[in-house]
Every structure is written in C-alpha cells, then in structure tokens.
N, C-alpha and C positions, 0 to 999 in steps of 0.2 A: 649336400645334394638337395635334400628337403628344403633349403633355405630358396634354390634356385627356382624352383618348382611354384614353390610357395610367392616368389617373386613375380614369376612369370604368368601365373595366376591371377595374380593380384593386378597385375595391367596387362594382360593379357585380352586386347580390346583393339579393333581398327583405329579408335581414335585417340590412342597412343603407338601401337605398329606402325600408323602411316605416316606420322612425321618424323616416326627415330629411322625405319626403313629410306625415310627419304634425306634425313641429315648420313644416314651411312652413303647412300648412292653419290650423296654428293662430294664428303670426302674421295670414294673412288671416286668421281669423277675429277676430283682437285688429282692425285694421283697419277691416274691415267692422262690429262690433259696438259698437266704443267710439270709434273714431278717426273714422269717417265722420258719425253724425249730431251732433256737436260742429261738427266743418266747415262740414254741412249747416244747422247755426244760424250760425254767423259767415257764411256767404255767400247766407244768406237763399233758403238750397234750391238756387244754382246748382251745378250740375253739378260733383265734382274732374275736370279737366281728365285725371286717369288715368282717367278712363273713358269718355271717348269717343275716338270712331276718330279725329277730326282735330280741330280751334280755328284762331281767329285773333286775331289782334292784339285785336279789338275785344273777343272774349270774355273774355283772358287780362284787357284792360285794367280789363274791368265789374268779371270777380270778384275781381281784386286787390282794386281800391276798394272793392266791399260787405266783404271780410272785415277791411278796416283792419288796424292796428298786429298788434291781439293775434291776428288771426284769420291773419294771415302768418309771424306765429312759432310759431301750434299748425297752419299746413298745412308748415313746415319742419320741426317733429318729426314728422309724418306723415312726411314724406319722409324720412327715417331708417329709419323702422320700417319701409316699403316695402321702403329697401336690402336690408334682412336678410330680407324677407320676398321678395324675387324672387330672390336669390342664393340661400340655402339651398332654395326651389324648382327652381332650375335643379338644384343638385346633383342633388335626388330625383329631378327627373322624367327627367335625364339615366340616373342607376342605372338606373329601369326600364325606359328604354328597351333597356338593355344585356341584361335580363335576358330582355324580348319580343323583341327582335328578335335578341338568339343570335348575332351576330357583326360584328365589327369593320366599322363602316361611319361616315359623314360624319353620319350621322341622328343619331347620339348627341350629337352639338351645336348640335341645331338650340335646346332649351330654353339653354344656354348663351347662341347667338346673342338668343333670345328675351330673356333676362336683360339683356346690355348693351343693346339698343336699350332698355329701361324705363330702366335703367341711367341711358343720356344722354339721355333725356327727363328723369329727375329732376335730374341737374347742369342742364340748360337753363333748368329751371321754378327751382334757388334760384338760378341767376345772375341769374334773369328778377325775383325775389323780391326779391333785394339789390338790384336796381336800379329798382325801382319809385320814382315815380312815371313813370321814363324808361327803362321797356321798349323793347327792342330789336325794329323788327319782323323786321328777321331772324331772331334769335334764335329768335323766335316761330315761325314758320313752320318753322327747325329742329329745336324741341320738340315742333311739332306731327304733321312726318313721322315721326321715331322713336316717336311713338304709334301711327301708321298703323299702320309696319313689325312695333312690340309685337302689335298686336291680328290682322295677317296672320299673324304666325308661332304666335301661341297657337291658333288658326285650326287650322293643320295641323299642330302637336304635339297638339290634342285630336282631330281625326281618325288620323292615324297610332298614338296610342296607343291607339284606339279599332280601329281595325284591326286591331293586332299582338293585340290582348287577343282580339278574335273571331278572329280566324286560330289561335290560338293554343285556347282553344275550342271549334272544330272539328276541329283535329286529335287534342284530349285525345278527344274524342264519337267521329273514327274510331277508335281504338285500342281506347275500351273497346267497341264494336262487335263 
C-alpha cells in the first residue's frame, strides 16, 4: 500500500494527471462509442452487466445466450479494453487526487480500490464467459457484488473529487479577495 502512495506521490502532479486522465477518458470514450452499441446489437439491447449496480444468475444466464458464440468473444475483448481503461483511470484520478487533496492520506487509493473491484468483476464475468453454458451461480452473485462495490466507490471518488475541486475554489476566491 505504501508502494501506491509512494507512487502516487511521486507523479502526483497536473501535468501527469492530465494526460493519463485524458488517455483513460478516451479509452471510455473508445468503449462507450464503438464497443458498446456492437454489444448492444449481439445482446439485443440487454444491459452490459458493467453497468448496473448488481445482476443475477438469471440475467448473466439471458444475456450470455442472446449474444451467442460471436457476441461472447466481442464482450471478451471488451473486457480487455475495460482492463486498460479502469487501470490507467485509477492512476489519474489517483494523481489528482494527490494534487486536491495536498497531502499524504488513505483517499488517494480509494480510485486504486475502485479499479480492482471492476478489476474482479471482469476476471468473474470471463470465468463466467468460459464456462458458459454452466455458469456458476456463485460466481455470479461474486461478479455481481464487486460491481455493487465499483459503483459505491465511483460514488465517493466523484463526490470527494468534487469537493476537493470546490474547497480548493473557495480558498483560490478567498485569497484573490
């Protein structure tokens, strides 16, 4: 954990946050732009299972079978491009953190934490992938908490950085006062 810290520190600067925040934006935006409504046709509109707070057995089971063969190998490279696309976000939104909140605290890994719960919701979803037609429902119900957890903790990394940026804001307004 110290190593993270120590990392995050160490380029914990706008002018490395701003261009790894903006290569993560732009992976989401490859995702959302190209990667999603493909999906959205192999699974005949249902929901990627990365986007809602929780699923179950019954959901994972529908939209495996609507996206068939080919539609389970283009939501596996999806989930590739995700990898890269929540890692290299955690870095950034980790930097800025470092750089709003100005001193060594546990908050700077919370987008980290944020990162591995998507993390192992994606390894869940291709175990879950590779073993299709005989989904595990555990598994599922696994896959499905670590999305909860993704979606609480993006929750209060967009309010805390939303804070540190108004706090930060207010005190630039006092000063030129």
């Amino acid at each position: 954990m110290n190593q993270l810290i120590n990392f995050s520190f160490k380029y914990g600067q706008y002018r490395f946050a701003i261009p790894v925040l903006l290569l993560g934006f732009s992976l989401q935006y490859i995702l959302i732009a190209f990667f999603l409504p493909e999906f959205l046709q192999y699974s005949e509109g249902i929901k990627n299972p990365d986007q809602l707070f929780s699923y179950n057995f019954d959901y994972l089971a529908n939209l495996y079978e609507k996206l068939g063969p080919d539609g389970r190998n283009y939501y596996t490279k999806m989930l590739l491009v995700d990898f890269a696309y929540t890692s290299i976000s955690a870095i950034g939104f980790s930097f800025l953190l470092v750089v709003l909140v100005a001193k060594r605290t546990w908050i700077i890994l919370l987008p980290f934490l944020l990162a591995l719960s998507d993390i192992c919701e994606n390894v869940a979803q291709l175990i879950l992938l590779s073993q299709f037609p005989s989904i595990s429902p555990t598994l599922t119900v696994i896959s499905s908490i670590f999305s909860s957890i993704k979606m609480l903790l993006s929750l209060i990394c967009i309010v805390l950085i939303s804070f540190y940026i108004l706090r930060g804001l207010i005190l630039w307004m006092k000063k030129r006062l």
